[in-house]
PyMOL CGO cylinders between C-alpha atoms (Angstrom):
from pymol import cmd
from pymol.cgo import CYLINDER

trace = [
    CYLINDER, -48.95, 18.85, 18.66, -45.48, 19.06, 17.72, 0.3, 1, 1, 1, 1, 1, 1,
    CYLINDER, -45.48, 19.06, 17.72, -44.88, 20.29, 14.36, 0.3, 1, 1, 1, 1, 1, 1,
    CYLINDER, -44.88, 20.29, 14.36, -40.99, 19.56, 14.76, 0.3, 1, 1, 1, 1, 1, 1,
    CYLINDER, -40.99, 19.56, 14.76, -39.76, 17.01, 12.13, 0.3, 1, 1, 1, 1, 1, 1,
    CYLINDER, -39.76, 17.01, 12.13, -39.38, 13.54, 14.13, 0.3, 1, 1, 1, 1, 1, 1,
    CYLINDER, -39.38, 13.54, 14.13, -36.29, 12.60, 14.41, 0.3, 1, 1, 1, 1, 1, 1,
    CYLINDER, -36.29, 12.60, 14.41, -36.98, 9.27, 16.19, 0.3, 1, 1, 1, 1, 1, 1,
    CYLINDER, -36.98, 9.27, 16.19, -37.51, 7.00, 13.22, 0.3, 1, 1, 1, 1, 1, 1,
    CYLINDER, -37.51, 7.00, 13.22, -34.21, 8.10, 12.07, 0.3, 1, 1, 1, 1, 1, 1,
    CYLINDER, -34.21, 8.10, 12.07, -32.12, 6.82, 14.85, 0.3, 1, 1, 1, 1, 1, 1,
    CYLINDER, -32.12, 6.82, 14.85, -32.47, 2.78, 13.49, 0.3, 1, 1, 1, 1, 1, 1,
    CYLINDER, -32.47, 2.78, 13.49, -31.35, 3.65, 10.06, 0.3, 1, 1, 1, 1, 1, 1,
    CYLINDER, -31.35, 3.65, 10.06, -28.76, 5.74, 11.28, 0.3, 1, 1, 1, 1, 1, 1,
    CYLINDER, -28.76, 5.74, 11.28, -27.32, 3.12, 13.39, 0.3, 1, 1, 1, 1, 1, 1,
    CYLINDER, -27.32, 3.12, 13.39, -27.94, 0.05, 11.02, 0.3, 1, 1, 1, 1, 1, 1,
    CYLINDER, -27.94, 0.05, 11.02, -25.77, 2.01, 8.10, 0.3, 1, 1, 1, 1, 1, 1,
    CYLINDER, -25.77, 2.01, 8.10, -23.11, 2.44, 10.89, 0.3, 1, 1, 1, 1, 1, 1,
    CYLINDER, -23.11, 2.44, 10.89, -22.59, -0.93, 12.07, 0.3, 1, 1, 1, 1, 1, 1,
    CYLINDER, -22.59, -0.93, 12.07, -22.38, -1.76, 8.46, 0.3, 1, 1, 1, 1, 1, 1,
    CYLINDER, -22.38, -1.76, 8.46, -20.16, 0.82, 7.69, 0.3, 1, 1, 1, 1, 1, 1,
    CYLINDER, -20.16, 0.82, 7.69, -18.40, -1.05, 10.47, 0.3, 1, 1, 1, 1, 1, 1,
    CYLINDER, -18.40, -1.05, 10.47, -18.46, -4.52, 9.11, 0.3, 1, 1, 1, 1, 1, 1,
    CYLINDER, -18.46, -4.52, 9.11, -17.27, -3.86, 5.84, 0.3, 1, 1, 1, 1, 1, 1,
    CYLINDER, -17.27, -3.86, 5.84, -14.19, -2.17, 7.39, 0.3, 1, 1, 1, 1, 1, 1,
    CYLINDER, -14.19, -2.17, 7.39, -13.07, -4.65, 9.84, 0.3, 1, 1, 1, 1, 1, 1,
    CYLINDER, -13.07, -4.65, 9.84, -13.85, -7.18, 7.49, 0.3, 1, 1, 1, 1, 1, 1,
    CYLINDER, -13.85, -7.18, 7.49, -11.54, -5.51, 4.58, 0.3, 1, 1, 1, 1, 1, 1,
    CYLINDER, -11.54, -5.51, 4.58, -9.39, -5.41, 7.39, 0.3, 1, 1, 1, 1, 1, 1,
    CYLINDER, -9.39, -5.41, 7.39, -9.22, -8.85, 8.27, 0.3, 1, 1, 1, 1, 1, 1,
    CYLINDER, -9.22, -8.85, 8.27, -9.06, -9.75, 4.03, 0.3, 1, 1, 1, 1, 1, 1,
    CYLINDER, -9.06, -9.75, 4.03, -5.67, -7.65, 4.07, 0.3, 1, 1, 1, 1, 1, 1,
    CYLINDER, -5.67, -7.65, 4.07, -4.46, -9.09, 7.12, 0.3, 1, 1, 1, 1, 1, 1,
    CYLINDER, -4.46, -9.09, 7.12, -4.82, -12.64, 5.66, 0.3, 1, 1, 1, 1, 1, 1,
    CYLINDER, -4.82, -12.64, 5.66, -3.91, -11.47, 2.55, 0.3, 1, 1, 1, 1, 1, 1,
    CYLINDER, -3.91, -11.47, 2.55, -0.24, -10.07, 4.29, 0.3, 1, 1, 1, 1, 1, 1,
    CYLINDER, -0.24, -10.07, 4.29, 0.07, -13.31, 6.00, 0.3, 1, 1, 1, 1, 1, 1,
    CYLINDER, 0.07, -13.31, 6.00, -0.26, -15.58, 3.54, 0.3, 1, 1, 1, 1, 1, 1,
    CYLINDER, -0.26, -15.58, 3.54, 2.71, -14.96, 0.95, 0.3, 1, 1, 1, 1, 1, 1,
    CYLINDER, 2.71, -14.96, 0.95, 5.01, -17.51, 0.80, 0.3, 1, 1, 1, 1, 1, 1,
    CYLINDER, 5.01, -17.51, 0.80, 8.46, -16.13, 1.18, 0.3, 1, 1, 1, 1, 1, 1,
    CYLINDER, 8.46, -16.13, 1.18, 11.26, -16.62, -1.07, 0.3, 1, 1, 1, 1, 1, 1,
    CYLINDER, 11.26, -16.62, -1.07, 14.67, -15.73, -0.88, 0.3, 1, 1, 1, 1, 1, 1,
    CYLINDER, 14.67, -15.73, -0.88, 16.13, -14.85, -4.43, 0.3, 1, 1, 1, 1, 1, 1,
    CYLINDER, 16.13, -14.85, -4.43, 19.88, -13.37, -5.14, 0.3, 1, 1, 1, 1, 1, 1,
    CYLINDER, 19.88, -13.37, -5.14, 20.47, -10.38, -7.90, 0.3, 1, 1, 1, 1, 1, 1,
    CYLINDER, 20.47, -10.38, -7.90, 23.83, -10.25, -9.37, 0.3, 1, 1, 1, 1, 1, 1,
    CYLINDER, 23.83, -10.25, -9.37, 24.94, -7.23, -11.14, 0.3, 1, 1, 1, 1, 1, 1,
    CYLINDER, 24.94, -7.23, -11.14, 22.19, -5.27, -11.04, 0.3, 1, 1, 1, 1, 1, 1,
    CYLINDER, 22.19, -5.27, -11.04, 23.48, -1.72, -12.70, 0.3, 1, 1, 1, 1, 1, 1,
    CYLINDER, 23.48, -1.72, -12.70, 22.34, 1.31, -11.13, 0.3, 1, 1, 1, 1, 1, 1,
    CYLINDER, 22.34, 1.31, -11.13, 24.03, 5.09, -10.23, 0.3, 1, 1, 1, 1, 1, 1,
    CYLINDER, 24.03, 5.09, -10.23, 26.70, 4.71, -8.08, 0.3, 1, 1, 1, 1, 1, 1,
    CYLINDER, 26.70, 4.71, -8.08, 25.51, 5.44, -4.24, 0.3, 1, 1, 1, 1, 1, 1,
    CYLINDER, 25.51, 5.44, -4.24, 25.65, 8.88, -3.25, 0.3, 1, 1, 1, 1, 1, 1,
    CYLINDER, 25.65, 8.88, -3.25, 25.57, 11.08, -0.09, 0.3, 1, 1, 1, 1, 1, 1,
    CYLINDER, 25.57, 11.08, -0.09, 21.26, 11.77, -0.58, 0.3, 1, 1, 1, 1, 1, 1,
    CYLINDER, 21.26, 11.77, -0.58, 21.71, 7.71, -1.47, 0.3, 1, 1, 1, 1, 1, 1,
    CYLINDER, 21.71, 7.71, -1.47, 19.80, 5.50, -4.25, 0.3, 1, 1, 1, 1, 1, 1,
    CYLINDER, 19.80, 5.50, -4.25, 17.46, 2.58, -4.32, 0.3, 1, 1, 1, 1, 1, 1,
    CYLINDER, 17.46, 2.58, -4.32, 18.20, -0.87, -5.38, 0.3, 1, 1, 1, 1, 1, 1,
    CYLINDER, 18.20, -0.87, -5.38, 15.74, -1.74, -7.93, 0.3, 1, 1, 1, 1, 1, 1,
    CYLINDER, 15.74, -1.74, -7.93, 14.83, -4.97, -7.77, 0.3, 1, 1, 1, 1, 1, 1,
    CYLINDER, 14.83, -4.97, -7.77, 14.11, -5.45, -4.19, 0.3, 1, 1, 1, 1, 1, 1,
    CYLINDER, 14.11, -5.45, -4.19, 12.72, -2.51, -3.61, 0.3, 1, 1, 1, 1, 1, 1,
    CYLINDER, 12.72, -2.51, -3.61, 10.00, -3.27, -6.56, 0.3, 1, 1, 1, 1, 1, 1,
    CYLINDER, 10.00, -3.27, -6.56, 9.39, -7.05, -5.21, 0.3, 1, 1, 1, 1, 1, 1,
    CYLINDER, 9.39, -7.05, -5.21, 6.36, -7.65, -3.46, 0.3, 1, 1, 1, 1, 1, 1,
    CYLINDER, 6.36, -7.65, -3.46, 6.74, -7.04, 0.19, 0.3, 1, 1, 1, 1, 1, 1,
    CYLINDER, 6.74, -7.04, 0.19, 10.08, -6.83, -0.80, 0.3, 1, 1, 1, 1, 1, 1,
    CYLINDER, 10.08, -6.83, -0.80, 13.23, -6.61, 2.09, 0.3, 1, 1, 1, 1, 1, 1,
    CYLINDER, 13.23, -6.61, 2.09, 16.78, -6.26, 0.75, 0.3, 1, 1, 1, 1, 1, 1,
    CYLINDER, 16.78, -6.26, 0.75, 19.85, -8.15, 1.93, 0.3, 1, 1, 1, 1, 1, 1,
    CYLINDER, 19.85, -8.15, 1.93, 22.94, -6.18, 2.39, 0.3, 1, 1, 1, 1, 1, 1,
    CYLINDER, 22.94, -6.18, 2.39, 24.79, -5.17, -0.46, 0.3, 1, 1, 1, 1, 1, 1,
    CYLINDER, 24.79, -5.17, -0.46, 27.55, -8.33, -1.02, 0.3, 1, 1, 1, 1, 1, 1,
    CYLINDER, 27.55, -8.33, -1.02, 29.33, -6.93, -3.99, 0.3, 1, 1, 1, 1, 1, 1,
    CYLINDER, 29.33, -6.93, -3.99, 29.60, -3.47, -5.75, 0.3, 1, 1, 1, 1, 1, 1,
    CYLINDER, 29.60, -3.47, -5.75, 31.50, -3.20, -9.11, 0.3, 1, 1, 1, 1, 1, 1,
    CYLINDER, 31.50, -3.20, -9.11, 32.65, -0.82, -11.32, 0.3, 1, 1, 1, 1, 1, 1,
    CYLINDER, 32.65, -0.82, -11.32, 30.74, -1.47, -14.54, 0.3, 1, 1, 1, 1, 1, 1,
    CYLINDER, 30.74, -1.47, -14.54, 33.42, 0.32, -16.98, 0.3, 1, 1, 1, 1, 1, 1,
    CYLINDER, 33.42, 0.32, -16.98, 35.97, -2.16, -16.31, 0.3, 1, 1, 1, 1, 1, 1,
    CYLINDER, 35.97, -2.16, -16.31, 36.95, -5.17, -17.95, 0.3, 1, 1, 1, 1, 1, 1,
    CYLINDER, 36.95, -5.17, -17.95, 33.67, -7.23, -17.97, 0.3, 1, 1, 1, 1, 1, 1,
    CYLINDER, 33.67, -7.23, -17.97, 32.88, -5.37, -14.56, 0.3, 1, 1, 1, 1, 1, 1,
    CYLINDER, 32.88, -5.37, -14.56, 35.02, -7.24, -12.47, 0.3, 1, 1, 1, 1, 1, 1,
    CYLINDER, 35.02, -7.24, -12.47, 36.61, -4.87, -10.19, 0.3, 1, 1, 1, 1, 1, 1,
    CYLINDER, 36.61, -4.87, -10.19, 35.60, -4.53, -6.46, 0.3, 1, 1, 1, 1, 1, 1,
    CYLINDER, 35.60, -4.53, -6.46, 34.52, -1.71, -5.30, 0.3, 1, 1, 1, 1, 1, 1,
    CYLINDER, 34.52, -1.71, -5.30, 35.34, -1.18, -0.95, 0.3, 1, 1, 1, 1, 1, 1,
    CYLINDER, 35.34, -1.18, -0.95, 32.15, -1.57, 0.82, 0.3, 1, 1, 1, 1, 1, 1,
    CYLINDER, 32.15, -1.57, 0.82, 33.78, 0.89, 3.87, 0.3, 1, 1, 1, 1, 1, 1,
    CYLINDER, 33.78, 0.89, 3.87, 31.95, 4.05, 3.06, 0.3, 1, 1, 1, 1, 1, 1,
    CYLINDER, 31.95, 4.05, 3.06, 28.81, 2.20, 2.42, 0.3, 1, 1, 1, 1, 1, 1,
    CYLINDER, 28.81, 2.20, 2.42, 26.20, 2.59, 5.12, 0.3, 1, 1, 1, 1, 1, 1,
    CYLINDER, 26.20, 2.59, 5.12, 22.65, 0.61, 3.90, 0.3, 1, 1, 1, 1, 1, 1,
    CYLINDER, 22.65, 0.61, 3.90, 18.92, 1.58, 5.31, 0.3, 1, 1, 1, 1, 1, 1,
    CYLINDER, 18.92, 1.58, 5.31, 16.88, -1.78, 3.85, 0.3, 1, 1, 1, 1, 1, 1,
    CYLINDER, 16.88, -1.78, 3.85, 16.85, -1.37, 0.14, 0.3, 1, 1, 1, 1, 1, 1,
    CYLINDER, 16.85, -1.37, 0.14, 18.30, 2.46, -0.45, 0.3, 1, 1, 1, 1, 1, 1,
    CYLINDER, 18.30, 2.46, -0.45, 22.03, 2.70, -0.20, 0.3, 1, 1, 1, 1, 1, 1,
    CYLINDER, 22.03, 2.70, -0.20, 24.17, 6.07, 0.83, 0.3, 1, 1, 1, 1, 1, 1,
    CYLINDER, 24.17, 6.07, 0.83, 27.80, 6.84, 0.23, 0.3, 1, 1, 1, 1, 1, 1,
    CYLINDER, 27.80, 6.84, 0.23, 29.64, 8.77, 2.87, 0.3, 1, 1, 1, 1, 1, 1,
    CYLINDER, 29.64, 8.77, 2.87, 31.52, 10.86, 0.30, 0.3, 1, 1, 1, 1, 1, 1,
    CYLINDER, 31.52, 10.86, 0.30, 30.85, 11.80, -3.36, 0.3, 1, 1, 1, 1, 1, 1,
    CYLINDER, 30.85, 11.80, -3.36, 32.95, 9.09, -5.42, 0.3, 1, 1, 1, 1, 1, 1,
    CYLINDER, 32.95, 9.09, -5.42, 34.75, 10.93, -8.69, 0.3, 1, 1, 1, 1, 1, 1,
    CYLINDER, 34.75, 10.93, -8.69, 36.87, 8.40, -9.32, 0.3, 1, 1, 1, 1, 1, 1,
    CYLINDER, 36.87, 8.40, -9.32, 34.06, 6.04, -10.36, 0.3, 1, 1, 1, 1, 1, 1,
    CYLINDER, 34.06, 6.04, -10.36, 31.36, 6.16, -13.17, 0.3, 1, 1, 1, 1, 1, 1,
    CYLINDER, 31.36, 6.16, -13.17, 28.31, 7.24, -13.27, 0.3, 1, 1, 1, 1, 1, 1,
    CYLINDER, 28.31, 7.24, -13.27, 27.02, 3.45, -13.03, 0.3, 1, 1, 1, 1, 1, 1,
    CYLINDER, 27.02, 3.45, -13.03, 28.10, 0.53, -10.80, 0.3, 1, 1, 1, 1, 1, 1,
    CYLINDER, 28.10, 0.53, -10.80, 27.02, -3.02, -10.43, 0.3, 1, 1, 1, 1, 1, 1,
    CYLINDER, 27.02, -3.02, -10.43, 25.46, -4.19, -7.52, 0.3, 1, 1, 1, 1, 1, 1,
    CYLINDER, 25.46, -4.19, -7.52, 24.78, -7.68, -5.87, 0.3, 1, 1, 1, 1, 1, 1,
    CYLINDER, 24.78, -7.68, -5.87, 22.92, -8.58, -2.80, 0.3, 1, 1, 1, 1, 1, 1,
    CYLINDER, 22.92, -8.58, -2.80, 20.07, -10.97, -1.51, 0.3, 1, 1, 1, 1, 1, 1,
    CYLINDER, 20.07, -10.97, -1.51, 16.56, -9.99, -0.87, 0.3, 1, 1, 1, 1, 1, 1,
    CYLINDER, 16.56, -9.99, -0.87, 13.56, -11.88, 0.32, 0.3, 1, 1, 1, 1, 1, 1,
    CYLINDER, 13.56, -11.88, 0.32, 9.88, -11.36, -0.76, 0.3, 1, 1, 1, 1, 1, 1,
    CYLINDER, 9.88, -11.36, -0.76, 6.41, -12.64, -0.12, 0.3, 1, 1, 1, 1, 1, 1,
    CYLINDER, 6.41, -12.64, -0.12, 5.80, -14.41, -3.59, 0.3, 1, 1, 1, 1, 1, 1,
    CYLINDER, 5.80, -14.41, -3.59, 1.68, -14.63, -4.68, 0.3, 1, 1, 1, 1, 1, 1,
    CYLINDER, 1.68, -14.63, -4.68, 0.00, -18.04, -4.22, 0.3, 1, 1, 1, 1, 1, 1,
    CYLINDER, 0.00, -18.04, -4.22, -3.54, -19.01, -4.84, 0.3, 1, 1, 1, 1, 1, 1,
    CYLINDER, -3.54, -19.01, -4.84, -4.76, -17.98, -1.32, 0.3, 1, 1, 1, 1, 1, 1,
    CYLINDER, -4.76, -17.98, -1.32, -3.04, -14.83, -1.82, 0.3, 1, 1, 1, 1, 1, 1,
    CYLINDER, -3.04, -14.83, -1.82, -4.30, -14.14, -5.25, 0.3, 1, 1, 1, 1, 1, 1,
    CYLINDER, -4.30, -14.14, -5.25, -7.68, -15.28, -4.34, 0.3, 1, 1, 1, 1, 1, 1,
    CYLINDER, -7.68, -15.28, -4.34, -7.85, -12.67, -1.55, 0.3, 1, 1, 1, 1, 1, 1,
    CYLINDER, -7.85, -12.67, -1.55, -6.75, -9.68, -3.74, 0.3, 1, 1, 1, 1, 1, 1,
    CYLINDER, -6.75, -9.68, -3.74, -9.27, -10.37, -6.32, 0.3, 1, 1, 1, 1, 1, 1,
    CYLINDER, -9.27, -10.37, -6.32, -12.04, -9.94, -3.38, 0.3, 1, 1, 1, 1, 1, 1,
    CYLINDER, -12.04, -9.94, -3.38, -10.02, -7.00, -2.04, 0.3, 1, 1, 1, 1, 1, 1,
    CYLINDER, -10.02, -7.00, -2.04, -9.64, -5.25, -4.94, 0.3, 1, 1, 1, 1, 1, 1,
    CYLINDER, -9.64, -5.25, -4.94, -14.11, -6.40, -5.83, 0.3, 1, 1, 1, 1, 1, 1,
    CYLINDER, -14.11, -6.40, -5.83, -14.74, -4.91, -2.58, 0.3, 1, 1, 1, 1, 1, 1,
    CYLINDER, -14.74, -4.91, -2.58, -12.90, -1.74, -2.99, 0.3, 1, 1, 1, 1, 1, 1,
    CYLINDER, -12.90, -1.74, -2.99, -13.73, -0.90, -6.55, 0.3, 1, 1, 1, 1, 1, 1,
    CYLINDER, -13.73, -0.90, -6.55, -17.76, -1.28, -5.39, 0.3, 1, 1, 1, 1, 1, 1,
    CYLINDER, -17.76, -1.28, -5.39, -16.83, 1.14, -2.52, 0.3, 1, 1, 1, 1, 1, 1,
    CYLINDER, -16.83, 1.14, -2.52, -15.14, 3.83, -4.55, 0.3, 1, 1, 1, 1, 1, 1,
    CYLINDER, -15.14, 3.83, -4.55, -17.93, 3.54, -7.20, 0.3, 1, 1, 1, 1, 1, 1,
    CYLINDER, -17.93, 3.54, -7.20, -21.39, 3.41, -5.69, 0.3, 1, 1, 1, 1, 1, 1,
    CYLINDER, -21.39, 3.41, -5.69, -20.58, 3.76, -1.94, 0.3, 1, 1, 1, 1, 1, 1,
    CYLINDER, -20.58, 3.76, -1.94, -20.49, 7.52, -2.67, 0.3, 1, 1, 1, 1, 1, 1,
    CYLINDER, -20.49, 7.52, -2.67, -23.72, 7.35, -4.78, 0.3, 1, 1, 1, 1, 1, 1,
    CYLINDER, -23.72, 7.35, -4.78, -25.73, 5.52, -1.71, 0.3, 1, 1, 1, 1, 1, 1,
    CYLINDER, -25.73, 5.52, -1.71, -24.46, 7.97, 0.79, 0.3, 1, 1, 1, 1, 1, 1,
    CYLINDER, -24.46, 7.97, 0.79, -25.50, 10.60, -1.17, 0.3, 1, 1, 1, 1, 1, 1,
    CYLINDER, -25.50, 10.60, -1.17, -29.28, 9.36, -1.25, 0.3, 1, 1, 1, 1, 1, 1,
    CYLINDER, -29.28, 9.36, -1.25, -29.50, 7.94, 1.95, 0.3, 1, 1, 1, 1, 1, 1,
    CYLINDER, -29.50, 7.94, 1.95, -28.58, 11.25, 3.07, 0.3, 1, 1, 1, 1, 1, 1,
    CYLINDER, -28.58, 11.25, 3.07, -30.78, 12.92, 0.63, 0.3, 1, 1, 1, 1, 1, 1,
    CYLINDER, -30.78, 12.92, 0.63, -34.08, 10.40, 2.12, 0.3, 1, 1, 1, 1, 1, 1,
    CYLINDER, -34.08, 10.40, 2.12, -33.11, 11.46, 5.31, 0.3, 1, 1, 1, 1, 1, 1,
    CYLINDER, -33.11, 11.46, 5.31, -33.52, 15.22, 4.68, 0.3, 1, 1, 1, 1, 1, 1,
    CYLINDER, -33.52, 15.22, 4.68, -36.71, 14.23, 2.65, 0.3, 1, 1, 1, 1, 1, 1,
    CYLINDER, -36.71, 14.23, 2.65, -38.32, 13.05, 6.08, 0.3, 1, 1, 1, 1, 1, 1,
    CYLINDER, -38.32, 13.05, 6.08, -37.12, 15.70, 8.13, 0.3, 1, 1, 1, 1, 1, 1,
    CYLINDER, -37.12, 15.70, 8.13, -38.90, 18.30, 5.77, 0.3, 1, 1, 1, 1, 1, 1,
    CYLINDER, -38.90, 18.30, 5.77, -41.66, 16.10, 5.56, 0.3, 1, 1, 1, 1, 1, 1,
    CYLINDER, -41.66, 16.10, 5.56, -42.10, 15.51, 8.89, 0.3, 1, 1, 1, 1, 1, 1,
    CYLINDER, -42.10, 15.51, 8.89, -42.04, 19.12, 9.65, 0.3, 1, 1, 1, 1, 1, 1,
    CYLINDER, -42.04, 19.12, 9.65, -44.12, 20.51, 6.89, 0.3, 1, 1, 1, 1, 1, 1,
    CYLINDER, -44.12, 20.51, 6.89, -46.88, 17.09, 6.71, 0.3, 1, 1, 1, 1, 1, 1,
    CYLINDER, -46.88, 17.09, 6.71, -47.74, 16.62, 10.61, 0.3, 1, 1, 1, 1, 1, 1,
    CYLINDER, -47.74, 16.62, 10.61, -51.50, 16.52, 11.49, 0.3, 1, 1, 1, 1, 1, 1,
    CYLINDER, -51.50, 16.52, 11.49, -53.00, 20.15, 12.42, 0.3, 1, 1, 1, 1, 1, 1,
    CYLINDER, -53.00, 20.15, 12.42, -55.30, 19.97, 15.07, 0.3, 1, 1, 1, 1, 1, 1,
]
cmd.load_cgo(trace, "trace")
């Protein structure tokens, strides 16, 4: 008789909590995906939006940046936000724009620290479907961060339970 702990009942349980380790995936997966797809886009303008004036190392325009799937326009206007009501141009030449962070090719000095900036962005803007799927998404995830670790843990506890007990409780003969 084989006194070996047998391994052979394990194999079904193993497999069953992989494929639905699998399903839960794909199918968070496929909630994100409709989730992405879903946002309405909407194009929306910001006018005078102060920030530091760009730099060589560059800065990030604010508003864009923070919108939800957010993807900036190029800059339209940049003005100097110590003059008179802010209304002077700034030239756009040494500007050079990577979606929402702008860089300066030279240090300005003759500028303050703060200019104004104006430029289109468009975003994906929430709607029900969209809302609706986050709720699930962020269910789902919460339940997986909390007690997903907590059922591995005994699962994998059970299964050295009946290894030891299959080695240490076989018939002897």
């Amino acid at each position: 008789m084989n006194k070996k702990g047998q391994l052979s009942g394990l194999s079904a349980t193993v497999t069953a909590l992989i494929l639905l380790g699998m399903l839960i995936g794909v199918g968070l997966l496929i909630l994100v995906a409709f989730q992405n797809g879903n946002y309405t886009s909407t194009a929306v303008a910001v006018v005078n939006e102060t920030l530091a004036k760009p730099t060589t190392a560059g800065i990030t325009l604010a508003t864009g940046a923070a919108a939800n799937q957010g993807v900036c326009g190029a800059v339209t206007v940049i003005l100097n936000s110590t003059a008179a009501a802010g209304q002077i141009p700034i030239a756009l030449g040494n500007i050079t724009q990577s979606g929402c962070v702008i860089k300066n090719a030279t240090d300005w000095t003759d500028y303050t620290a703060t200019v104004r900036y104006s430029y289109p962005y468009t975003y994906g803007a929430s709607n029900s479907v969209t809302t609706g799927i986050g709720y699930a998404n962020t269910s789902i995830s919460t339940l997986a961060q909390t007690w997903l670790p907590i059922i591995v843990i005994v699962l994998c506890a059970a299964i050295i339970l009946g290894i030891i007990g299959g080695a240490f409780g076989g018939k002897k003969k």
